[in-house]
C-alpha positions in Angstrom: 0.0 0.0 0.0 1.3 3.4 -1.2 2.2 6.3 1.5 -0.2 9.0 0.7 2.5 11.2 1.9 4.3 10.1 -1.4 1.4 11.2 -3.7 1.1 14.9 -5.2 -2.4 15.5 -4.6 -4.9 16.7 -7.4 -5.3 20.0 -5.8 -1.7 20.6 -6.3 -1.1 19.2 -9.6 -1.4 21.1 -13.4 -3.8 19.1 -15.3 -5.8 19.7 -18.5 -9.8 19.2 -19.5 -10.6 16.3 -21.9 -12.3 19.4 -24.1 -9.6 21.6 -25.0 -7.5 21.5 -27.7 -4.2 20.5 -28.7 -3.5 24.5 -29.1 -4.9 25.3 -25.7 -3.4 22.2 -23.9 0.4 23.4 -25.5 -0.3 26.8 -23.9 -0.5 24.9 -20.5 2.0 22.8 -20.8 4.9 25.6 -22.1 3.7 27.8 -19.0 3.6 25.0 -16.8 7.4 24.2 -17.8 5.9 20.5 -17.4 6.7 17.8 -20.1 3.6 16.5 -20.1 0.7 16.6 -17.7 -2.6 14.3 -17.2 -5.9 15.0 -18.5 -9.0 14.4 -17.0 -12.6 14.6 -17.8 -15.2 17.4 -17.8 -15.9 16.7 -14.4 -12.1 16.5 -13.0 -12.4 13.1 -11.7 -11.8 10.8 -14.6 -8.3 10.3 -15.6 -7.8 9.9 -19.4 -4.6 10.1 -19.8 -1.4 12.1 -20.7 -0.2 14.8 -23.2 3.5 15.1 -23.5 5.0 18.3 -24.9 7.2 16.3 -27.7 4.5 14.8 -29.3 2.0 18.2 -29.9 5.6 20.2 -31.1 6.0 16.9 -33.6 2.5 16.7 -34.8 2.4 20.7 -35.1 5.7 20.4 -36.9 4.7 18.2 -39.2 1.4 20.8 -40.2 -1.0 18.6 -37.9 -4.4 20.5 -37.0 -3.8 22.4 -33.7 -7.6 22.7 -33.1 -7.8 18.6 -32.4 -9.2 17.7 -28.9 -6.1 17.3 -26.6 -7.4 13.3 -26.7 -6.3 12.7 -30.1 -2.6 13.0 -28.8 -3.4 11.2 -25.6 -1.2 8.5 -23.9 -0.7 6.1 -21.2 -4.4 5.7 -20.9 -4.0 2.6 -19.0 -1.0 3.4 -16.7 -2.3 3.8 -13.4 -2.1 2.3 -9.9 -4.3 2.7 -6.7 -3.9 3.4 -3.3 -3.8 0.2 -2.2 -2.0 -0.9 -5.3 1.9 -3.4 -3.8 5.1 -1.8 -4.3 5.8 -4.0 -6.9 3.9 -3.1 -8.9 4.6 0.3 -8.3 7.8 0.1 -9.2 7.1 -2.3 -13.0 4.4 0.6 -13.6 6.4 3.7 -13.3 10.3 2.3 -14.9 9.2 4.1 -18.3 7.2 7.2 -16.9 7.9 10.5 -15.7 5.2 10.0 -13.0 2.0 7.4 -12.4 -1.5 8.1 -12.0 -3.1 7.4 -8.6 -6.6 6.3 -7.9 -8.7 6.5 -5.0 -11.2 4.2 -3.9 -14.0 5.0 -6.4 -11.4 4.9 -9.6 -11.5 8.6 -9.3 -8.1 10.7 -10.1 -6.1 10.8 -6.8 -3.1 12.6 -7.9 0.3 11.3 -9.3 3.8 9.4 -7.7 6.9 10.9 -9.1 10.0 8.9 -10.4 12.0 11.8 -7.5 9.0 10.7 -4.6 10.1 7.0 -4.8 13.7 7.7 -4.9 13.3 9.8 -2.0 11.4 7.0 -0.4 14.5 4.1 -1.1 17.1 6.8 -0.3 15.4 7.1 3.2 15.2 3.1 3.5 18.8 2.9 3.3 19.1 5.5 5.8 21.5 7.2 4.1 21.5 10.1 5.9 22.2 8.4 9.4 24.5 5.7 8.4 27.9 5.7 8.4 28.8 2.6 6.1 27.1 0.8 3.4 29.0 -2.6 3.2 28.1 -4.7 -0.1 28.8 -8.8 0.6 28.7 -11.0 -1.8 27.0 -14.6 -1.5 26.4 -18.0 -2.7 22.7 -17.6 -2.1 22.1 -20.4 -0.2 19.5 -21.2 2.6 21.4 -19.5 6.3 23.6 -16.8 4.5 21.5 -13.6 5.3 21.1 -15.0 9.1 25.0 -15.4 9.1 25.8 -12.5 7.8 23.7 -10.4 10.0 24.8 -12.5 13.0 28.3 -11.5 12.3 27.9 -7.8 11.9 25.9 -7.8 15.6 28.3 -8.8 17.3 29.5 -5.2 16.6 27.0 -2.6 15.7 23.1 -2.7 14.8 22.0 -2.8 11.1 20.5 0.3 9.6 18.9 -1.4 6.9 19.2 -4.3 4.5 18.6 -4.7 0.6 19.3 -7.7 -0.9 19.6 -7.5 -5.2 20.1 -10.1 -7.7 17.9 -12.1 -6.5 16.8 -13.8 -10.0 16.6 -17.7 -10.0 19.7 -17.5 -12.5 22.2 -16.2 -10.7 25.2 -17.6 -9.0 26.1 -15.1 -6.8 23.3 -12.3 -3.9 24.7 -9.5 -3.5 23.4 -8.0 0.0 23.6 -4.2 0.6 24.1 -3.7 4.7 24.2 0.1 5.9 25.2 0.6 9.1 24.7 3.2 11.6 25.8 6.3 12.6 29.1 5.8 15.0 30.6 2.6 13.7 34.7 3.7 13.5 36.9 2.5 11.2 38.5 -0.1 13.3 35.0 -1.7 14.2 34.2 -2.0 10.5 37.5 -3.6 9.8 36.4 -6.3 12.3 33.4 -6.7 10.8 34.6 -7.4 7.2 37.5 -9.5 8.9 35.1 -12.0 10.0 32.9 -11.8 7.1 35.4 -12.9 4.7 36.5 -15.2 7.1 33.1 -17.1 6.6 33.5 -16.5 3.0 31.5 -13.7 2.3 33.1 -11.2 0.1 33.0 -7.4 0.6 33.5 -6.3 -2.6 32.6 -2.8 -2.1 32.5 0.1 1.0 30.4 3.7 0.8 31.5 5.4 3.1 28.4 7.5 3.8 30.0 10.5 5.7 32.3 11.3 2.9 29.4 12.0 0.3 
């Protein structure tokens, strides 16, 4: 279920009527300074879809009718969440967009998630901003490894977070993203990688976060 902390709410967003044209809707969209922008229906409920920029500056380049209905330039007509929609899906919906549309309950137009909202949202789940290392081990995969791992790093400090990536049935090697927190000295993380590699976990890579 999505944070509606994440969401820009309608009230806040530039949007364009179903009933104006492609004229009117490039007018909005070059004061705006937004590359595209969702329309909705008469009502302001209904989400149609969105009008990019680039595609009204091609068609008009190419001598299209200006006086169209914005909808005959419409896209993404069916690239929309809800509020109670997983974070999965989330994140498959929006790779290719600037933003997703957001439903309420009723199907009505919520508002929109932006690509920088869910960033914002990851950076803060790495706790980037109170950690002090991010330590990436590398390993086989197998059944026990995250429990080990995490065993072995407290004995000496807490874990921040955890993120574990390539995950996909096909691979060989997990590599497991471990930020630590704020206070962890050098010589305690040198202990800590010391006795990971000495179970055979590989720590391949270390951000230190206070030098960023």
């Amino acid at each position: 279920m999505l944070f509606k902390s994440l969401i820009k709410p309608k009230k806040d967003l530039t949007t364009v009527r179903e009933d104006i044209t492609l004229e009117e809707a490039l007018k909005v969209l070059e004061e705006s300074g937004f590359r595209c922008v969702p329309i909705l229906d008469k009502t302001g409920q209904i989400f149609r879809g969105n009008i990019y920029k680039m595609h009204i500056y091609r068609h008009k380049s190419r001598g299209g009718d200006m006086h169209l209905p914005v909808t005959y330039l419409l896209k993404n007509a069916t690239k929309f969440i809800t509020l109670d929609s997983a974070f999965f899906k989330v994140f498959f919906s929006i790779k290719d967009l600037p933003y997703i549309t957001v439903l309420d309950e009723q199907n009505f137009f919520y508002g929109i998630l932006t690509h920088s909202s869910l960033l914002g949202m990851l950076s803060q789940s790495w706790n980037v901003g109170i950690g002090s290392y991010v330590l990436t081990v590398v390993s086989s995969g197998e059944r026990g490894d995250l429990v080990e791992m995490s065993k072995i790093i407290t004995k000496y400090t807490s874990i921040a977070s955890c993120i574990t990536l390539d995950v996909q049935a096909n691979v060989l090697v997990r590599r497991t993203l471990f930020t630590l927190p704020e206070g962890v000295s050098p010589e305690t993380l040198r202990k800590i990688i010391a006795n990971l590699e000495r179970k055979s976990f590989k720590v391949p890579e270390i951000e230190d976060l206070k030098a960023l």
